[in-house]
N, CA, C and O atoms as CSV, one atom per row, in Angstrom:
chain,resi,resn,atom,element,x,y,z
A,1,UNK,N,N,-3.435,17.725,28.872
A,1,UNK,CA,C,-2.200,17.425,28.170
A,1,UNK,C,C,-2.018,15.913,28.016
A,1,UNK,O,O,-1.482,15.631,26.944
A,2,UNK,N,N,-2.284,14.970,28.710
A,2,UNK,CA,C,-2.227,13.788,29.073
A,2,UNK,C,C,-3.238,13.122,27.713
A,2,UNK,O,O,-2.810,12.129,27.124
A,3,UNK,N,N,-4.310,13.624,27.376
A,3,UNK,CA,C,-5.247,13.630,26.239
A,3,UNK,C,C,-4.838,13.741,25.638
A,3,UNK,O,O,-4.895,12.754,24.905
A,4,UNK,N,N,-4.253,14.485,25.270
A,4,UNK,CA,C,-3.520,15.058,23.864
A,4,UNK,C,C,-2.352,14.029,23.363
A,4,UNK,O,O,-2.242,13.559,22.231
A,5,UNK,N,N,-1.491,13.793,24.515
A,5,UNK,CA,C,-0.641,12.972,24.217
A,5,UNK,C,C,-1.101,11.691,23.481
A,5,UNK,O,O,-0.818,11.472,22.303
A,6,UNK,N,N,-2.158,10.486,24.613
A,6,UNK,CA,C,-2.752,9.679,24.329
A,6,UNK,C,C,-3.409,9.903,22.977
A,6,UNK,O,O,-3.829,9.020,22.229
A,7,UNK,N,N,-3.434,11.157,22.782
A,7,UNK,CA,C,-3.932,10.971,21.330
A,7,UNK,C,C,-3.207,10.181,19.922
A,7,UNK,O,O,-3.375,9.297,19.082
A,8,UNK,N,N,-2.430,11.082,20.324
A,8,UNK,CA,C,-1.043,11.313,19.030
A,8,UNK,C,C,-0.659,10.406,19.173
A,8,UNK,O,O,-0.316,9.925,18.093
A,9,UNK,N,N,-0.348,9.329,20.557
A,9,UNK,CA,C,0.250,8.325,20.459
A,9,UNK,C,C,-0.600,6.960,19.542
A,9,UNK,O,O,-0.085,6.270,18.661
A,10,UNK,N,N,-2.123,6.850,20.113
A,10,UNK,CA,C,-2.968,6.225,19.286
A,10,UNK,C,C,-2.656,6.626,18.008
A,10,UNK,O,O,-2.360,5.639,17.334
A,11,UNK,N,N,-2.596,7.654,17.387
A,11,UNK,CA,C,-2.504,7.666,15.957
A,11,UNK,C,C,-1.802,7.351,15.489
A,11,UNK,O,O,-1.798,6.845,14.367
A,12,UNK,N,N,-0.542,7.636,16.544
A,12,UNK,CA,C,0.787,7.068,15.363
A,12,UNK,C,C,0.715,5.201,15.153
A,12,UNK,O,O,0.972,4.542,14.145
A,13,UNK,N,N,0.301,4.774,16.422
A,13,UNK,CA,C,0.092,3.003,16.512
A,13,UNK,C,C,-0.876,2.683,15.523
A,13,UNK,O,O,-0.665,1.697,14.816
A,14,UNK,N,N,-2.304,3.625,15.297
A,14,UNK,CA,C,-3.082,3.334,14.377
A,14,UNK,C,C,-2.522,3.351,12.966
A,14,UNK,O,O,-2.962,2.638,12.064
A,15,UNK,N,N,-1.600,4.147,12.845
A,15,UNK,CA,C,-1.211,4.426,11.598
A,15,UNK,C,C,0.080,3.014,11.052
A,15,UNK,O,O,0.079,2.224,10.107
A,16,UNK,N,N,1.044,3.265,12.204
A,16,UNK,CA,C,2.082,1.904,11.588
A,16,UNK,C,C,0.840,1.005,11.507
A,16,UNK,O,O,0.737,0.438,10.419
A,17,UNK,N,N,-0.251,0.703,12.513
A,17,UNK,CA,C,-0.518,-1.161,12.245
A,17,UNK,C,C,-1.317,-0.743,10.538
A,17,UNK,O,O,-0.994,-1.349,9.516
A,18,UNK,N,N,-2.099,0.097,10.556
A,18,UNK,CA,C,-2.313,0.036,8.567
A,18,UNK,C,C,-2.105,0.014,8.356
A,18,UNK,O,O,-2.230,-0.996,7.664
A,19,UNK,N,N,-1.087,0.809,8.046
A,19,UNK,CA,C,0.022,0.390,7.069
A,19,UNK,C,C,1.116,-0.878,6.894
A,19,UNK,O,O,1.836,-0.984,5.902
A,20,UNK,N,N,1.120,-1.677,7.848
A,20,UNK,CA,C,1.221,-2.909,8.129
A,20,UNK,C,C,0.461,-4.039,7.513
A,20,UNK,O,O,0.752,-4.949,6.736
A,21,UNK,N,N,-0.401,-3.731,8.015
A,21,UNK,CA,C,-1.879,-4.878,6.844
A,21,UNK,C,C,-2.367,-4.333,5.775
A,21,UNK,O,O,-3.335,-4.959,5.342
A,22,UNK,N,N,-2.073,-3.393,5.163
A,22,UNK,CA,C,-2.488,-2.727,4.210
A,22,UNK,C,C,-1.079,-3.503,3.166
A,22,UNK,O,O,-1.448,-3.988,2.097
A,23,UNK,N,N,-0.261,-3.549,3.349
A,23,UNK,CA,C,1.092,-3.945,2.399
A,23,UNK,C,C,1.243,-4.982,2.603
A,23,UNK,O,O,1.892,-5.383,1.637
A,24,UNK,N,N,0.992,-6.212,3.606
A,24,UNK,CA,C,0.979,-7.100,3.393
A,24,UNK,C,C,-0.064,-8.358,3.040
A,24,UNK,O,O,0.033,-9.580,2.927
A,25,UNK,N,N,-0.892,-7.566,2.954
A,25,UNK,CA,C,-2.571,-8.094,2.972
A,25,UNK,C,C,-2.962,-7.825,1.717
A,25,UNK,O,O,-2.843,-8.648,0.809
A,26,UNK,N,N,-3.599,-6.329,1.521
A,26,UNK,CA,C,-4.424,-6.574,0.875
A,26,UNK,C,C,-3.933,-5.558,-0.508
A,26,UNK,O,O,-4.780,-4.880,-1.091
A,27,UNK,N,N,-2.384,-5.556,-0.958
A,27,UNK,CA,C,-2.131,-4.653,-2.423
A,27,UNK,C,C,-1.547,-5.751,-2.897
A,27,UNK,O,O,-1.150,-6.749,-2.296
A,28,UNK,N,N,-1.530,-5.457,-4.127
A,28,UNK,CA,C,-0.287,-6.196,-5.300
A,28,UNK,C,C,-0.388,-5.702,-6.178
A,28,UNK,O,O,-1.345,-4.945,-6.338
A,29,UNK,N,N,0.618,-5.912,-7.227
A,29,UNK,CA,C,0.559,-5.185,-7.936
A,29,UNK,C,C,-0.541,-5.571,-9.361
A,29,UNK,O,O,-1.326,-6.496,-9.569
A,30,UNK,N,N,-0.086,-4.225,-10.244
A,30,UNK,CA,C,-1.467,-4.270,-11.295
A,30,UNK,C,C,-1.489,-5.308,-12.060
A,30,UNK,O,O,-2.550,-5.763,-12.488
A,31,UNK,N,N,-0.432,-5.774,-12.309
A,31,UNK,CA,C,-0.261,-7.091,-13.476
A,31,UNK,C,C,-0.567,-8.408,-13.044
A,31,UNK,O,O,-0.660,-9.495,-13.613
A,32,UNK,N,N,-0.711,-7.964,-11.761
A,32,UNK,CA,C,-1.676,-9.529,-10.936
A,32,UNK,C,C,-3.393,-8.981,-10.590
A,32,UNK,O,O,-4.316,-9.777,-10.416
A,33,UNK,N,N,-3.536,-7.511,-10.547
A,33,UNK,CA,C,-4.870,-7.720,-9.866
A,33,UNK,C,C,-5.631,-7.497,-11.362
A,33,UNK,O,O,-6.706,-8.051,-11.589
A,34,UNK,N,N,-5.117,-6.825,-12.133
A,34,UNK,CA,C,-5.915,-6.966,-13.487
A,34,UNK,C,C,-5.480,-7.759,-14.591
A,34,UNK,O,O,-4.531,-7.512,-15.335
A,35,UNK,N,N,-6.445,-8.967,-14.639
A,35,UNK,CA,C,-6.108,-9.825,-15.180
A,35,UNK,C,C,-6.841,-10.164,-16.308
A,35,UNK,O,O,-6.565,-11.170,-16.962
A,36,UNK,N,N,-7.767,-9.403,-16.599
A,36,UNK,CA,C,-9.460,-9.890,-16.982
A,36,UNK,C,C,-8.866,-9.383,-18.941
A,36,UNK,O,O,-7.723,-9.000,-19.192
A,37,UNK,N,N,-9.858,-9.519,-19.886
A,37,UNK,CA,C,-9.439,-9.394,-20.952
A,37,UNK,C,C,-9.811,-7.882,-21.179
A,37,UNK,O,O,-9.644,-7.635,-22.374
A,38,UNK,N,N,-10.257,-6.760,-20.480
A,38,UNK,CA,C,-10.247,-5.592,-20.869
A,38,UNK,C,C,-9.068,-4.748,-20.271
A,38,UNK,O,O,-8.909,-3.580,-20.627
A,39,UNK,N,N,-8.320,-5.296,-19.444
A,39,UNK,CA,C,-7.304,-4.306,-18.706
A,39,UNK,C,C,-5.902,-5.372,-18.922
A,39,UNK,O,O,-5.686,-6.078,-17.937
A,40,UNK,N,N,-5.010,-5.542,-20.013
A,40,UNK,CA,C,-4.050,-6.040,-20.574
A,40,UNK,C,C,-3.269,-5.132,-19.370
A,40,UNK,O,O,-3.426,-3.912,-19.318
A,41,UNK,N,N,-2.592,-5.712,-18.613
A,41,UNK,CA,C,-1.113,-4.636,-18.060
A,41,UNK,C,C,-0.014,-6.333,-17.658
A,41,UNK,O,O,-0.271,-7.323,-16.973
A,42,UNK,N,N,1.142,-5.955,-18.450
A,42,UNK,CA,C,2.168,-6.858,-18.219
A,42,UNK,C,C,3.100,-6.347,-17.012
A,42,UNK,O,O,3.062,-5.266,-16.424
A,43,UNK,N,N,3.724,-7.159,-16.872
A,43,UNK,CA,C,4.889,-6.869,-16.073
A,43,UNK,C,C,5.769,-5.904,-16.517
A,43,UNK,O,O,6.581,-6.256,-17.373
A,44,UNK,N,N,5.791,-4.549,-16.049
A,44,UNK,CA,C,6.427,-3.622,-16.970
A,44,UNK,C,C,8.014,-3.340,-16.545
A,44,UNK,O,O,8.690,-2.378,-16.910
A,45,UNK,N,N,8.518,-4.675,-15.488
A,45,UNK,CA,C,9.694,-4.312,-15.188
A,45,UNK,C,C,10.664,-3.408,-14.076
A,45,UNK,O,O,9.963,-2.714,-13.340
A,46,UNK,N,N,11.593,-3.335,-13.916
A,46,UNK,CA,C,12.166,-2.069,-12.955
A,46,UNK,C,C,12.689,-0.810,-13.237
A,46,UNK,O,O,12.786,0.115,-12.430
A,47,UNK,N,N,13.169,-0.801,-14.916
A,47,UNK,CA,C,12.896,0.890,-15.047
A,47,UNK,C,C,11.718,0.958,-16.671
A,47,UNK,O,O,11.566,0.304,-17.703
A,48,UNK,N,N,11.123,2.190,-16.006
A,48,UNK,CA,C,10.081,2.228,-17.550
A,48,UNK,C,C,10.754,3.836,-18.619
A,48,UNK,O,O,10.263,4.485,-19.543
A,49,UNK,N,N,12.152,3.922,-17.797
A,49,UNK,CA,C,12.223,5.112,-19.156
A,49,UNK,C,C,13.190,4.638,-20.012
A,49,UNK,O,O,13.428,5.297,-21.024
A,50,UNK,N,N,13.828,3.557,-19.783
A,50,UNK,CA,C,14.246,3.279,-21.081
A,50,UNK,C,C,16.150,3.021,-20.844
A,50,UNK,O,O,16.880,2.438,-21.646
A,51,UNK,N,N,16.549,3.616,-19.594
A,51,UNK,CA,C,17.975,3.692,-19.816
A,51,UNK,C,C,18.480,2.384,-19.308
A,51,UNK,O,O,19.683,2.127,-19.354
């Protein structure tokens, strides 16, 4: 039982710290990472349906 626990607990720590360096490291968004002349994406703003 003690295993088991230690498990779940590792995972959950494994899981916040990725997701931790994962969002502050290494995403952004598309209108910065594609920049090149075949993938045009602008800043499309905070709402895209229109209201």
């Amino acid at each position: 039982m003690k295993a088991f626990l230690f498990a779940v607990i590792f995972a959950v720590v494994a899981a916040v710290g990725a997701s931790f360096v994962l969002n502050t490291t290494f995403q952004q968004p598309s209108y910065a990472a594609y920049t090149s002349d075949g993938a045009r994406v602008d800043n499309p703003g905070s709402n895209l349906i229109g209201n």
